[in-house]
PyMOL Python script that loads the backbone (N, CA, C, O; Angstrom):
from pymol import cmd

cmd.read_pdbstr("""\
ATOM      1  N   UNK A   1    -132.992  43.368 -75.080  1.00  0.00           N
ATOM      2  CA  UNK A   1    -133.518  44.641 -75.519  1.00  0.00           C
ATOM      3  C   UNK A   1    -134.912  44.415 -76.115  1.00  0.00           C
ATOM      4  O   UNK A   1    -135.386  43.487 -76.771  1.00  0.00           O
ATOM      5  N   UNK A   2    -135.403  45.562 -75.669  1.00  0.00           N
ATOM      6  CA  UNK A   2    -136.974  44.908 -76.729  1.00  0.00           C
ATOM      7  C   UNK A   2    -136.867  46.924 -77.135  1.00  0.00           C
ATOM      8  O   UNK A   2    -136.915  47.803 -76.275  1.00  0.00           O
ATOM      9  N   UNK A   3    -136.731  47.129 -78.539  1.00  0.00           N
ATOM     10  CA  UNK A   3    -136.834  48.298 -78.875  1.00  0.00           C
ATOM     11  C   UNK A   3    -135.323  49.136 -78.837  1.00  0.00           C
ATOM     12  O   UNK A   3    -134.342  48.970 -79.562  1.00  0.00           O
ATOM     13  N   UNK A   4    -135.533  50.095 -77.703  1.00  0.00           N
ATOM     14  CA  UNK A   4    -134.805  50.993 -77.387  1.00  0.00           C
ATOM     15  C   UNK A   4    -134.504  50.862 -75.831  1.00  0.00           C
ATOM     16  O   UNK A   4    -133.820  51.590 -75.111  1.00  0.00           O
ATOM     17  N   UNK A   5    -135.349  49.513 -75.481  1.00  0.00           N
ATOM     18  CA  UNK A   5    -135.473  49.695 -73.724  1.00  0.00           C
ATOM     19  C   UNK A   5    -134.232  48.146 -73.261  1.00  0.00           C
ATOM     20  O   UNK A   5    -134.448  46.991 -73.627  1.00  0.00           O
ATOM     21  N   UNK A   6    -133.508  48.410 -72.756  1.00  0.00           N
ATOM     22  CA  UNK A   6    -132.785  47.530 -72.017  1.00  0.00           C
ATOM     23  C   UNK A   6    -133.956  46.765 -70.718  1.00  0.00           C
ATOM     24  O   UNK A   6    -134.719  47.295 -69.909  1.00  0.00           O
ATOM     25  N   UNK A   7    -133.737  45.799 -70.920  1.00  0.00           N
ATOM     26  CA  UNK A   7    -134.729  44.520 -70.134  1.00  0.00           C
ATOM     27  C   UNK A   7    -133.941  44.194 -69.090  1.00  0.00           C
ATOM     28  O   UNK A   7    -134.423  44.042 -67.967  1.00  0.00           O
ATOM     29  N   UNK A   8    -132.460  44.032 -69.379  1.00  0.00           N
ATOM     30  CA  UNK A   8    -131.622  43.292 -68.467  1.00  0.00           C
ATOM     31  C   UNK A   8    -130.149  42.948 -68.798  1.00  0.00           C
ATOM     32  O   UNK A   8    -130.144  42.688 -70.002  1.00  0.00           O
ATOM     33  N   UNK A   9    -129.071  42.841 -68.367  1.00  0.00           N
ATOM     34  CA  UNK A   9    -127.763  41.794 -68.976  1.00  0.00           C
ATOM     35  C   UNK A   9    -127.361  42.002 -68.071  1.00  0.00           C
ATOM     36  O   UNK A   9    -127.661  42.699 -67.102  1.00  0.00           O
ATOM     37  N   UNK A  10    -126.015  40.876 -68.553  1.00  0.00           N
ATOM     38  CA  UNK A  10    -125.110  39.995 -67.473  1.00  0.00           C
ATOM     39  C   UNK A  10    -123.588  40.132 -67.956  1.00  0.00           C
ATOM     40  O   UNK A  10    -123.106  40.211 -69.086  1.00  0.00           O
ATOM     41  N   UNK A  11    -123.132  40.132 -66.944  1.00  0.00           N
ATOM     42  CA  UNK A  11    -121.582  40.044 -67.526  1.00  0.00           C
ATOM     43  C   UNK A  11    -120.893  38.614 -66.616  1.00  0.00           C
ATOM     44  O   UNK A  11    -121.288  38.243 -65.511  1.00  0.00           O
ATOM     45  N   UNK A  12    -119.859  38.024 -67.372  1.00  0.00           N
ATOM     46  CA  UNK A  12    -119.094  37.043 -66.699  1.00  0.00           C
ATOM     47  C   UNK A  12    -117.770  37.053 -67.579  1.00  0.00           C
ATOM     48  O   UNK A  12    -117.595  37.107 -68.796  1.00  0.00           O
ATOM     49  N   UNK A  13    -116.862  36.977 -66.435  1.00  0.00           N
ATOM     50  CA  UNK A  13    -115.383  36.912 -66.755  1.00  0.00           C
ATOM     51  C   UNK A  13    -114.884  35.025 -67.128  1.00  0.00           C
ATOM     52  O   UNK A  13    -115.505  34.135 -66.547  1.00  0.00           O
ATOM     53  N   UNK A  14    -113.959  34.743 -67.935  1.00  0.00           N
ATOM     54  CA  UNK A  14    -114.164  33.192 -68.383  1.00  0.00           C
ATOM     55  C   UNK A  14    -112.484  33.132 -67.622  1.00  0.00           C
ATOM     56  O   UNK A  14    -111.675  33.766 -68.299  1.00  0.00           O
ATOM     57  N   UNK A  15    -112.029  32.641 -66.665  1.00  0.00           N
ATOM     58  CA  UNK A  15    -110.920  32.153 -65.925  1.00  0.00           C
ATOM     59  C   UNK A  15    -110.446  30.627 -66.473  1.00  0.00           C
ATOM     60  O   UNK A  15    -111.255  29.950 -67.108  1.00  0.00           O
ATOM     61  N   UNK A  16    -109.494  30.276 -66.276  1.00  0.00           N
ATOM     62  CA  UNK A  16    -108.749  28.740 -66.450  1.00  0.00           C
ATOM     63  C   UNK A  16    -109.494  27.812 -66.005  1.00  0.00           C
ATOM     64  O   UNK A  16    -109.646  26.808 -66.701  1.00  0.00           O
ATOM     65  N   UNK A  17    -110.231  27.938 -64.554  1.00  0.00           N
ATOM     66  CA  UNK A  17    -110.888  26.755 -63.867  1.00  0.00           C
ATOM     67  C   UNK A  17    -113.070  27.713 -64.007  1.00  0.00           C
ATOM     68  O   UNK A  17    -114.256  27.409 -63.882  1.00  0.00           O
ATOM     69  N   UNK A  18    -112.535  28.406 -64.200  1.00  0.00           N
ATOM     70  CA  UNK A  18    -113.860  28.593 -64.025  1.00  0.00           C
ATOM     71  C   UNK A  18    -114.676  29.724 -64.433  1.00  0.00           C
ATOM     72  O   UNK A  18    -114.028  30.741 -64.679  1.00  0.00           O
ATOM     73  N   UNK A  19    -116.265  29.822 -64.603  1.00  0.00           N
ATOM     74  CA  UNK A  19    -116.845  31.135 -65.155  1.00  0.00           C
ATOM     75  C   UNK A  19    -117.334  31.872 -64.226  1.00  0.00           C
ATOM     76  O   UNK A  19    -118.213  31.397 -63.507  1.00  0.00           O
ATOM     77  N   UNK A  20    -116.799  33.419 -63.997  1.00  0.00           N
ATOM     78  CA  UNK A  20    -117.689  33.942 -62.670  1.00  0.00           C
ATOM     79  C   UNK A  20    -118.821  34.869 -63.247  1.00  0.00           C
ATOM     80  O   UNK A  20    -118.887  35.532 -64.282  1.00  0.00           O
ATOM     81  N   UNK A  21    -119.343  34.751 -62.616  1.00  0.00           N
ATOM     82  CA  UNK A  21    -120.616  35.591 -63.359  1.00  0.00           C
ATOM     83  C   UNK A  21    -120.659  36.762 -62.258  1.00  0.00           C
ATOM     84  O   UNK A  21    -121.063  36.472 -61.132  1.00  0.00           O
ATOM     85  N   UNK A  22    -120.149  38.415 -62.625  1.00  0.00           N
ATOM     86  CA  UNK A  22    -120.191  39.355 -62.105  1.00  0.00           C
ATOM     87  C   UNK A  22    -121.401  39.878 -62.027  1.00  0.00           C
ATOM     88  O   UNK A  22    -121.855  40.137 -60.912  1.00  0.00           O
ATOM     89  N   UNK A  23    -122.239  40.160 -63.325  1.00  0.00           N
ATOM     90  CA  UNK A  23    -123.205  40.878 -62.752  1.00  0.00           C
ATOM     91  C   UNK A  23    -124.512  39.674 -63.579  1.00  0.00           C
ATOM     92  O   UNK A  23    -124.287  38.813 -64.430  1.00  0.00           O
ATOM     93  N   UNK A  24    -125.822  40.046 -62.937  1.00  0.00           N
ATOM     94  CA  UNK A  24    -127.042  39.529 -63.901  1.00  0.00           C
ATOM     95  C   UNK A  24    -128.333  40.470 -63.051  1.00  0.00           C
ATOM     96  O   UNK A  24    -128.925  40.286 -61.987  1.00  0.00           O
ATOM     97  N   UNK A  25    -128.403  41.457 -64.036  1.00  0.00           N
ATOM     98  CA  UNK A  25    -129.444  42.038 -63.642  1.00  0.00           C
ATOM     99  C   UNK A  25    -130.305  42.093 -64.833  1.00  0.00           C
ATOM    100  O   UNK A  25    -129.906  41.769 -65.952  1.00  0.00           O
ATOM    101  N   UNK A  26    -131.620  42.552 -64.546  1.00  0.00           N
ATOM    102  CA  UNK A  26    -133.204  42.493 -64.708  1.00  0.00           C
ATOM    103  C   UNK A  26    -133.910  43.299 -63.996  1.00  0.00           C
ATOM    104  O   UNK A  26    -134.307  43.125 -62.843  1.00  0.00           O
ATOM    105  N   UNK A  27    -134.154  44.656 -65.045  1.00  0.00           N
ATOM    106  CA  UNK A  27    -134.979  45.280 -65.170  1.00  0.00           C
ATOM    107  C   UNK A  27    -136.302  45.442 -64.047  1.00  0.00           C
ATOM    108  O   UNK A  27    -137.267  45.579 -64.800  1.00  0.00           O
ATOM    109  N   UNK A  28    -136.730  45.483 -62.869  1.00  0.00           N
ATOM    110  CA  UNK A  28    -137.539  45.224 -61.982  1.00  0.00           C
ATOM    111  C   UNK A  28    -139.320  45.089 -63.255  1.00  0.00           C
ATOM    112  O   UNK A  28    -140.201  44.229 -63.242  1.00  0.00           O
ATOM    113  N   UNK A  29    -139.187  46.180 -64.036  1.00  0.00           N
ATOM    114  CA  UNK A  29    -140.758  45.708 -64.157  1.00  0.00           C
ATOM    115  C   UNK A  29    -140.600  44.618 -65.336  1.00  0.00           C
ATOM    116  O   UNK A  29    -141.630  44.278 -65.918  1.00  0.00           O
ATOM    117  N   UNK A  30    -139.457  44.093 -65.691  1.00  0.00           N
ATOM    118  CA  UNK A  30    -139.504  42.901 -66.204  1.00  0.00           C
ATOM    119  C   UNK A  30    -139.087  41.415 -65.737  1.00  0.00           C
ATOM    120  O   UNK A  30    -138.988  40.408 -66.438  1.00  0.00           O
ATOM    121  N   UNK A  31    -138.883  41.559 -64.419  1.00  0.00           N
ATOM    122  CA  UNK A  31    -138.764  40.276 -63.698  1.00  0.00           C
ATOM    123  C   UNK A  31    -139.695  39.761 -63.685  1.00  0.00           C
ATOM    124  O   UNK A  31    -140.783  40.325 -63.802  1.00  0.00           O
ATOM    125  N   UNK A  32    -139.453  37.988 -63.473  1.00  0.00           N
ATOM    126  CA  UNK A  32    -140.614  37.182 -63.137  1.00  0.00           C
ATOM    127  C   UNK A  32    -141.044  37.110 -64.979  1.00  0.00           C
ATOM    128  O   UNK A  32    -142.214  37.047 -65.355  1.00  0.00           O
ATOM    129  N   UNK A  33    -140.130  37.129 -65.717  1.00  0.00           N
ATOM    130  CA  UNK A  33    -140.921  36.901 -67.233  1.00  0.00           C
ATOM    131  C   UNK A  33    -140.097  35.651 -68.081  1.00  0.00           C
ATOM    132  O   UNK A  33    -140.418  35.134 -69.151  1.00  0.00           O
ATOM    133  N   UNK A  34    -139.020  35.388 -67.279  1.00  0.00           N
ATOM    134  CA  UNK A  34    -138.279  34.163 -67.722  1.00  0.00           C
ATOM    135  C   UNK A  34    -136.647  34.886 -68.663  1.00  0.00           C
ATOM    136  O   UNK A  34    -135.742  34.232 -69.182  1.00  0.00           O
ATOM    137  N   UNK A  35    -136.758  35.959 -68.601  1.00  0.00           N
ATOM    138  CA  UNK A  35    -135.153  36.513 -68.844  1.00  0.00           C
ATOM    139  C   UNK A  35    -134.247  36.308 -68.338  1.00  0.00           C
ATOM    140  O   UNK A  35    -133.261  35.923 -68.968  1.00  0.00           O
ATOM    141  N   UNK A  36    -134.221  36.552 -66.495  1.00  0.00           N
ATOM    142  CA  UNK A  36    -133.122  35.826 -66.178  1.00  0.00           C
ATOM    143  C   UNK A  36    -132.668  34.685 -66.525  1.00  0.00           C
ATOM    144  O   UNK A  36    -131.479  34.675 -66.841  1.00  0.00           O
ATOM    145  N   UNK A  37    -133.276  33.634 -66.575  1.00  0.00           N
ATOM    146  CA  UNK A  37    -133.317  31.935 -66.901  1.00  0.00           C
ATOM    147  C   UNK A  37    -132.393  32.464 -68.232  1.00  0.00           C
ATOM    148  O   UNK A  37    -131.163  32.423 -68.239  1.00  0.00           O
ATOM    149  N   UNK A  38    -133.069  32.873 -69.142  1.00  0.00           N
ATOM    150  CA  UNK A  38    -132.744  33.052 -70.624  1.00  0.00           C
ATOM    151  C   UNK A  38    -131.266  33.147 -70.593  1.00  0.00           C
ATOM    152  O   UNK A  38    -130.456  32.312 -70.994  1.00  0.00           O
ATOM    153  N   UNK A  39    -130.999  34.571 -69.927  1.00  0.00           N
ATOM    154  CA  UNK A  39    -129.357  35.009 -69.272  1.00  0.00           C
ATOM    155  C   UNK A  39    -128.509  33.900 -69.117  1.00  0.00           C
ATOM    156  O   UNK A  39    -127.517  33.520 -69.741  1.00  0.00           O
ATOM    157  N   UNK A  40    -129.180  33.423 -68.053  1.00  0.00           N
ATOM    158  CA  UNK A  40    -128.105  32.097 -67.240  1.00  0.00           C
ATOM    159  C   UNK A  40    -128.222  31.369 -67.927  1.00  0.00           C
ATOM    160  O   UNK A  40    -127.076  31.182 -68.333  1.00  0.00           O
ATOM    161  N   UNK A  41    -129.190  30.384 -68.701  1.00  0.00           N
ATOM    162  CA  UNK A  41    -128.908  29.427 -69.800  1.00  0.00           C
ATOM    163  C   UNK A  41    -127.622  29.899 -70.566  1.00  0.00           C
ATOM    164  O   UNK A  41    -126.636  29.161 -70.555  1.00  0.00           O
ATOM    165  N   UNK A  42    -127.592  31.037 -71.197  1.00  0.00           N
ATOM    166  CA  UNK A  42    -126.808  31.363 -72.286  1.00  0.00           C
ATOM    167  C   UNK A  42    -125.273  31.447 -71.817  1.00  0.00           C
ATOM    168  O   UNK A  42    -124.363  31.123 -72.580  1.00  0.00           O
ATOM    169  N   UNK A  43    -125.024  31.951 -70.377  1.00  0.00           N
ATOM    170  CA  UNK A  43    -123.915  31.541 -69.759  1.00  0.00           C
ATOM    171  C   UNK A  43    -123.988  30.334 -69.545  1.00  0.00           C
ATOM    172  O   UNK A  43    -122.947  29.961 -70.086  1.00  0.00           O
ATOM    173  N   UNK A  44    -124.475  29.410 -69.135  1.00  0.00           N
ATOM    174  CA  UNK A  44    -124.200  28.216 -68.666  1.00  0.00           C
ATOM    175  C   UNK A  44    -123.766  27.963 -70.436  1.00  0.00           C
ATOM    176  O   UNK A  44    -122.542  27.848 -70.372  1.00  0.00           O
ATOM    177  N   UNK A  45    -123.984  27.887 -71.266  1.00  0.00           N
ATOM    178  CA  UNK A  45    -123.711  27.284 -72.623  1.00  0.00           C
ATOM    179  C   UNK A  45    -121.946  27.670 -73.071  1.00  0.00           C
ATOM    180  O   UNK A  45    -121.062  27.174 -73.769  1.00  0.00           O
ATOM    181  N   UNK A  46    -122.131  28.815 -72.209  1.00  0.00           N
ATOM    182  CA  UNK A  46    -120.272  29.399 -72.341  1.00  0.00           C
ATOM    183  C   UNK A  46    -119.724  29.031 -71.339  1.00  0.00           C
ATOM    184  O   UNK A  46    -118.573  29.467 -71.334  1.00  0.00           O
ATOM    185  N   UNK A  47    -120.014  28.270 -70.207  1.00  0.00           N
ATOM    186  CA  UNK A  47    -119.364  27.222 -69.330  1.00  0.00           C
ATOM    187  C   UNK A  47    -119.047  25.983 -70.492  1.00  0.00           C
ATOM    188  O   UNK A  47    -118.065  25.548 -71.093  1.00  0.00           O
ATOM    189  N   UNK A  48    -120.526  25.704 -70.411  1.00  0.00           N
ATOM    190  CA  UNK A  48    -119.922  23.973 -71.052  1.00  0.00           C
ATOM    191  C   UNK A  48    -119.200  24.242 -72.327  1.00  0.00           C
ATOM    192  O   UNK A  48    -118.374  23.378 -72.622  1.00  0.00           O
ATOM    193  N   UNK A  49    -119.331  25.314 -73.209  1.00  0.00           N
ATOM    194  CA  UNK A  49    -118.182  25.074 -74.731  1.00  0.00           C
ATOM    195  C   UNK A  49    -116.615  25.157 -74.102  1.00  0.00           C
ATOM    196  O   UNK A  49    -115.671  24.541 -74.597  1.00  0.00           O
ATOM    197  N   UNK A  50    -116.518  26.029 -72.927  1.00  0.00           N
ATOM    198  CA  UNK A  50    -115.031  26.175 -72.231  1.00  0.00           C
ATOM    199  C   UNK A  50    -114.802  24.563 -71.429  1.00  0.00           C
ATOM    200  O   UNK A  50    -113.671  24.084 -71.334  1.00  0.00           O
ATOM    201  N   UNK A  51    -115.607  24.092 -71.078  1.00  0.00           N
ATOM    202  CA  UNK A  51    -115.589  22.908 -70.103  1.00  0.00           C
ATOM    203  C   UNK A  51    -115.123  23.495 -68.876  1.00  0.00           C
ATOM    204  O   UNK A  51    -114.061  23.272 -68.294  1.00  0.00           O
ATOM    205  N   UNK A  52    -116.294  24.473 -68.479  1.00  0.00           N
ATOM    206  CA  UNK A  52    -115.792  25.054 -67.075  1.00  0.00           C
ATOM    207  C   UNK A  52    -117.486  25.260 -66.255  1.00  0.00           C
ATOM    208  O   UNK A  52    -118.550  25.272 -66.874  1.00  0.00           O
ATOM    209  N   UNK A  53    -117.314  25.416 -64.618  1.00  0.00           N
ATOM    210  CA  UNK A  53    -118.358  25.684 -64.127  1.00  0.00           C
ATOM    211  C   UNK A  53    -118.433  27.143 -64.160  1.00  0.00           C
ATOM    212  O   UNK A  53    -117.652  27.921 -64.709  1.00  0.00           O
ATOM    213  N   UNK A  54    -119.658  27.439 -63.382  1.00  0.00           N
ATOM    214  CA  UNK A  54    -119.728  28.815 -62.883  1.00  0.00           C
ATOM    215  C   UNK A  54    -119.603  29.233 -61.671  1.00  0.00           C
ATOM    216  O   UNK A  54    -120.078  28.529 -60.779  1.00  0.00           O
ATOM    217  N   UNK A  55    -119.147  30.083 -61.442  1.00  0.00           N
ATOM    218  CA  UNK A  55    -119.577  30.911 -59.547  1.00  0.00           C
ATOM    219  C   UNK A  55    -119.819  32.064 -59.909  1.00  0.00           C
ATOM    220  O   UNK A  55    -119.431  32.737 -60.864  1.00  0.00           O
ATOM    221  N   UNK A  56    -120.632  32.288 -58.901  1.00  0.00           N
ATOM    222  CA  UNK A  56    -121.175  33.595 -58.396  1.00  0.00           C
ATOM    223  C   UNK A  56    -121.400  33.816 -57.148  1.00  0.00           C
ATOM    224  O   UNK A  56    -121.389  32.876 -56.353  1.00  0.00           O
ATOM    225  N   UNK A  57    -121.707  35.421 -56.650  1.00  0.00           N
ATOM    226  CA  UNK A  57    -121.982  35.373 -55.594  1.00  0.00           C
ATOM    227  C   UNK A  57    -122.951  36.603 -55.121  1.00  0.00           C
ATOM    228  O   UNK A  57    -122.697  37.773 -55.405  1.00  0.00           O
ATOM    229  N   UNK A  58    -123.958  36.241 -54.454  1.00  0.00           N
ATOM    230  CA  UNK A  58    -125.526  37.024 -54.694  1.00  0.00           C
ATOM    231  C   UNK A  58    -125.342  37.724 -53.062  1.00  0.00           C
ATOM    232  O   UNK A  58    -124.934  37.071 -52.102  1.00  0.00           O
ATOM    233  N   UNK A  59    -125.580  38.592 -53.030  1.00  0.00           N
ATOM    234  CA  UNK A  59    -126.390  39.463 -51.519  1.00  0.00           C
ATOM    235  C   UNK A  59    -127.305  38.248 -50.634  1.00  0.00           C
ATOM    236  O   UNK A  59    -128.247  37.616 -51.111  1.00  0.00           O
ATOM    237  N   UNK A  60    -126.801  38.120 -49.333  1.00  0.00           N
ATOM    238  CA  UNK A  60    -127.679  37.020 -48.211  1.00  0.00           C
ATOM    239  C   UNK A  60    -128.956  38.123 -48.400  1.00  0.00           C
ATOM    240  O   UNK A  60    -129.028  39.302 -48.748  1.00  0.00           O
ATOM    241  N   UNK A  61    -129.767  37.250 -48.045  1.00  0.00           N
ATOM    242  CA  UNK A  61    -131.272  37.459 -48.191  1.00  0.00           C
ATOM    243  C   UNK A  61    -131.923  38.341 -49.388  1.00  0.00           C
ATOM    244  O   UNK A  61    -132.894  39.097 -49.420  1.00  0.00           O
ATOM    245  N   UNK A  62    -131.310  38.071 -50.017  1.00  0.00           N
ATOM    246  CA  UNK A  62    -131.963  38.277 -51.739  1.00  0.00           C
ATOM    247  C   UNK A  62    -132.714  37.506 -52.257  1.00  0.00           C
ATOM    248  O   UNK A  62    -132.588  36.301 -52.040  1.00  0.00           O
ATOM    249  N   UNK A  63    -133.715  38.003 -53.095  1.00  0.00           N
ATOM    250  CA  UNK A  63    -134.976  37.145 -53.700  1.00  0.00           C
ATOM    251  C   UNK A  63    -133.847  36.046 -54.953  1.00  0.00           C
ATOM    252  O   UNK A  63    -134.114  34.869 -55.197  1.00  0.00           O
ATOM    253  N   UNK A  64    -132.745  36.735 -55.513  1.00  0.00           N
ATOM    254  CA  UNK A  64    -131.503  36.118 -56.284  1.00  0.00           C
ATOM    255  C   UNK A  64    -131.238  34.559 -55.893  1.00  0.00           C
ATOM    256  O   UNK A  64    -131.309  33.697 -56.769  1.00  0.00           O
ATOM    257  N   UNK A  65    -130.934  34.236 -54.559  1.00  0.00           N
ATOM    258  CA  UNK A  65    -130.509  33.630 -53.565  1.00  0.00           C
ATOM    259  C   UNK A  65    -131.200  32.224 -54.269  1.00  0.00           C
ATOM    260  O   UNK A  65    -130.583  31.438 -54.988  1.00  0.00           O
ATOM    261  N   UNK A  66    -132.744  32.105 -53.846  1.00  0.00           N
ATOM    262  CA  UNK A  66    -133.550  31.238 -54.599  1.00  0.00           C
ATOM    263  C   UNK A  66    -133.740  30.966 -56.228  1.00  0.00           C
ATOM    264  O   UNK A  66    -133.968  29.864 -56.727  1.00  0.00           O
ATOM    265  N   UNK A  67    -133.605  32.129 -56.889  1.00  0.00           N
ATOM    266  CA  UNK A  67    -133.319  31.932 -58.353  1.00  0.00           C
ATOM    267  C   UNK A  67    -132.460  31.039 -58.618  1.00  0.00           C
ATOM    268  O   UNK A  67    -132.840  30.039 -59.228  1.00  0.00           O
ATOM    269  N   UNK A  68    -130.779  31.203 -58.138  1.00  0.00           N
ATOM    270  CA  UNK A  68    -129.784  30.940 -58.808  1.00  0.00           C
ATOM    271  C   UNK A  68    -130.450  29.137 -58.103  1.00  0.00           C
ATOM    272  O   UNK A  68    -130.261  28.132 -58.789  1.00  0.00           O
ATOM    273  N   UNK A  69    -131.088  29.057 -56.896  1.00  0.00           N
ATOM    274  CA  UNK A  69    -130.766  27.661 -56.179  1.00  0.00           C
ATOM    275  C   UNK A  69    -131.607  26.903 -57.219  1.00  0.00           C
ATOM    276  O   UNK A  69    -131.559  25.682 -57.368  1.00  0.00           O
ATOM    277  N   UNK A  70    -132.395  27.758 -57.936  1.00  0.00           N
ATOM    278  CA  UNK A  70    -133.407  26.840 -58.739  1.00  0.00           C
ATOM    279  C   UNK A  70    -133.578  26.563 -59.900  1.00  0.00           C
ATOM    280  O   UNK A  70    -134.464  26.066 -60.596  1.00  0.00           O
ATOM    281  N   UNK A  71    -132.119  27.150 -60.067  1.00  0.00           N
ATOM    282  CA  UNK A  71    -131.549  26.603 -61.764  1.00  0.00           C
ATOM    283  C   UNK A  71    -130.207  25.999 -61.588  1.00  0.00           C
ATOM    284  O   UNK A  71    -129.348  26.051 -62.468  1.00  0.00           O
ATOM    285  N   UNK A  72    -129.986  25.243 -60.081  1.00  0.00           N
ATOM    286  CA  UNK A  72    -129.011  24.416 -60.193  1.00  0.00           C
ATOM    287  C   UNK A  72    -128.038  24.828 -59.951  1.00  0.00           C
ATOM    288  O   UNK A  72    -127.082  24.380 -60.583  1.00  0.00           O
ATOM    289  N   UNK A  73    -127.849  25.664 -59.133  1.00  0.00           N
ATOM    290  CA  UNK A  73    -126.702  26.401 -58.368  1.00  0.00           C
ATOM    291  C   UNK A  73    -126.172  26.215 -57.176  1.00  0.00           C
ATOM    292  O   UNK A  73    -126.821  27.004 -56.489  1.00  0.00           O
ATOM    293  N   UNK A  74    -125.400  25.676 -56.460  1.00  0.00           N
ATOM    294  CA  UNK A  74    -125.370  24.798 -55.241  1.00  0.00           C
ATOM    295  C   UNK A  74    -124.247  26.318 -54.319  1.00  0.00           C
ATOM    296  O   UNK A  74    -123.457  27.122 -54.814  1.00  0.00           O
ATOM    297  N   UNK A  75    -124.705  26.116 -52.897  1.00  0.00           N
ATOM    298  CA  UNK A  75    -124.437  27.249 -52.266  1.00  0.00           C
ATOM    299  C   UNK A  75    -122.859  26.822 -51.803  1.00  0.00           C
ATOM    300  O   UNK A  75    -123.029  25.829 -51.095  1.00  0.00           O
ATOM    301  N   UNK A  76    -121.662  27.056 -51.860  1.00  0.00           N
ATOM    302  CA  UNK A  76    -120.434  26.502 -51.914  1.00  0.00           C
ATOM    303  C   UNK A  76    -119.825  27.374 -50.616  1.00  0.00           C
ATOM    304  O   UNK A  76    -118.855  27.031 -49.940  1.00  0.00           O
ATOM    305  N   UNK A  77    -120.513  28.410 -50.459  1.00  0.00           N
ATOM    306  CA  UNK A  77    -119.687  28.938 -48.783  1.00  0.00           C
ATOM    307  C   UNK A  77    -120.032  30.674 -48.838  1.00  0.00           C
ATOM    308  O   UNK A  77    -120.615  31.268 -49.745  1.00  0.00           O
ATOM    309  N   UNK A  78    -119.478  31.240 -47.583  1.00  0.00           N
ATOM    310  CA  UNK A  78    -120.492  32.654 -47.699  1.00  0.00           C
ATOM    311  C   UNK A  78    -119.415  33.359 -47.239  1.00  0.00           C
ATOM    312  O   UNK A  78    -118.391  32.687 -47.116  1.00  0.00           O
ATOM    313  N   UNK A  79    -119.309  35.124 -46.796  1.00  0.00           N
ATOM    314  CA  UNK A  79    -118.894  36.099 -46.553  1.00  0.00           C
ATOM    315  C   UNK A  79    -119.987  37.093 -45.580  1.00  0.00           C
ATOM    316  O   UNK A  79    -121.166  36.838 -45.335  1.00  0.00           O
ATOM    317  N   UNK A  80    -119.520  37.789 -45.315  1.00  0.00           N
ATOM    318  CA  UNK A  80    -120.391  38.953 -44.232  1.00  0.00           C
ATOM    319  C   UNK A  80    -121.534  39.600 -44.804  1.00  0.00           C
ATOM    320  O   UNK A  80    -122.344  40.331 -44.235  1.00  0.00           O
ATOM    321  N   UNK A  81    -121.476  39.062 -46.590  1.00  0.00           N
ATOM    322  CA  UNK A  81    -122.450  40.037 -47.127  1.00  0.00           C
ATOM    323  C   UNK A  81    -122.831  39.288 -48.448  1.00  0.00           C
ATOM    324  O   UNK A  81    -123.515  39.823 -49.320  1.00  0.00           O
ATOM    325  N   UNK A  82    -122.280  37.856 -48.548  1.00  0.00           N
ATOM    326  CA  UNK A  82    -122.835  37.331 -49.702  1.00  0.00           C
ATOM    327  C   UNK A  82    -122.622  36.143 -49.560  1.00  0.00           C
ATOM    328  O   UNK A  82    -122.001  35.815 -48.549  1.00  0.00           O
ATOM    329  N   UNK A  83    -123.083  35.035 -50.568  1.00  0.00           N
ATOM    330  CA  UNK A  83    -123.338  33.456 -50.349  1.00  0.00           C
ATOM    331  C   UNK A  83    -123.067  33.242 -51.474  1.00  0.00           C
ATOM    332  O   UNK A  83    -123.770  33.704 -52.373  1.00  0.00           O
ATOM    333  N   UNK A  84    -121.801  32.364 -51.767  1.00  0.00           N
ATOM    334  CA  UNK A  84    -121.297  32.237 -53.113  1.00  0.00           C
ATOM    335  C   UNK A  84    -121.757  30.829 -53.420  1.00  0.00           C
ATOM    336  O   UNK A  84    -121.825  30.004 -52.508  1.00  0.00           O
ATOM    337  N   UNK A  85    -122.171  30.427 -55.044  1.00  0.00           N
ATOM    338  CA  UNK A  85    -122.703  29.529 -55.507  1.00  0.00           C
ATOM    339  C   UNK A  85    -121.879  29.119 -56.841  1.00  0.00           C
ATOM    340  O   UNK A  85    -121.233  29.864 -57.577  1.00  0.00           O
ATOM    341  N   UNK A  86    -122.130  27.418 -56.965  1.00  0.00           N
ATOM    342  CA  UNK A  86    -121.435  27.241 -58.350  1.00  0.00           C
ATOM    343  C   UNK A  86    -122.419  26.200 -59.015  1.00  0.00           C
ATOM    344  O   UNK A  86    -123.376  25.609 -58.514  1.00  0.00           O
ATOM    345  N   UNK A  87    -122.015  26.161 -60.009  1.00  0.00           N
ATOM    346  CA  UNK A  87    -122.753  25.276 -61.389  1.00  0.00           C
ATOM    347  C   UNK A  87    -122.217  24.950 -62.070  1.00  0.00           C
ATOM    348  O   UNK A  87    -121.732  25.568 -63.017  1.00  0.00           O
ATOM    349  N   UNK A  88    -122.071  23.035 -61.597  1.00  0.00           N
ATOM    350  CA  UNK A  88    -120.925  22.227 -62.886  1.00  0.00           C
ATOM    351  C   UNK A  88    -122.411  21.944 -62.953  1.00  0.00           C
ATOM    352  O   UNK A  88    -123.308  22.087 -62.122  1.00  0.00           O
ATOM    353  N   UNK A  89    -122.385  21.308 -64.733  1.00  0.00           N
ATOM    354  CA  UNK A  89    -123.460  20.088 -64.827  1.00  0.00           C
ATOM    355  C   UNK A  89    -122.525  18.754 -64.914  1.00  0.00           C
ATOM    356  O   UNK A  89    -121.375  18.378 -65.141  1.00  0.00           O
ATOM    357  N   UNK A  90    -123.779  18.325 -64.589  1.00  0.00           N
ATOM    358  CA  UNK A  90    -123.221  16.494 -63.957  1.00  0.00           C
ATOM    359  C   UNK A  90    -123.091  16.021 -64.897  1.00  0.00           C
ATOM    360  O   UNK A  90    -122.738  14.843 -64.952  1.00  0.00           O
TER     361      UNK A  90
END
""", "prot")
cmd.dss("prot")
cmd.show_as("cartoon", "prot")
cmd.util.cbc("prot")
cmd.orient("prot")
């Protein structure tokens, strides 16, 4: 939030084996400012206190697609309409 204006958030459900991350959206005229990162750091931190990875799964040919690959998100298998990804750290 900056004010009264919503920037962006994320939701993720915390499962036995794992964290899925349902939604992570960002604000279009605030993309590209380092919030998402911010987002996903802060989930990834509620992976590792659970000792669990994450999945998700983004729209094929989404600008998303490259985000998630470039904070360490490895592409684990796809569907007719999305490309699901996960994130243990090593």
């Amino acid at each position: 939030m900056r004010g009264e204006e919503i920037l962006g958030f994320y939701m993720v459900t915390l499962g036995e084996q794992k964290l899925f991350l349902n939604h992570l959206y960002i604000d279009p005229k605030f993309q590209g400012r380092g919030i998402g990162t911010k987002l996903l750091n802060h989930a990834k931190q509620i992976a590792l206190v659970n000792n669990t990875g994450i999945e998700l799964e983004a729209l094929k040919e989404r600008r998303s697609n490259s985000f998630y690959s470039s904070n360490g998100f490895v592409k684990i298998g796809e569907s007719e309409f999305d490309n699901l990804y996960r994130w243990k750290e090593s």
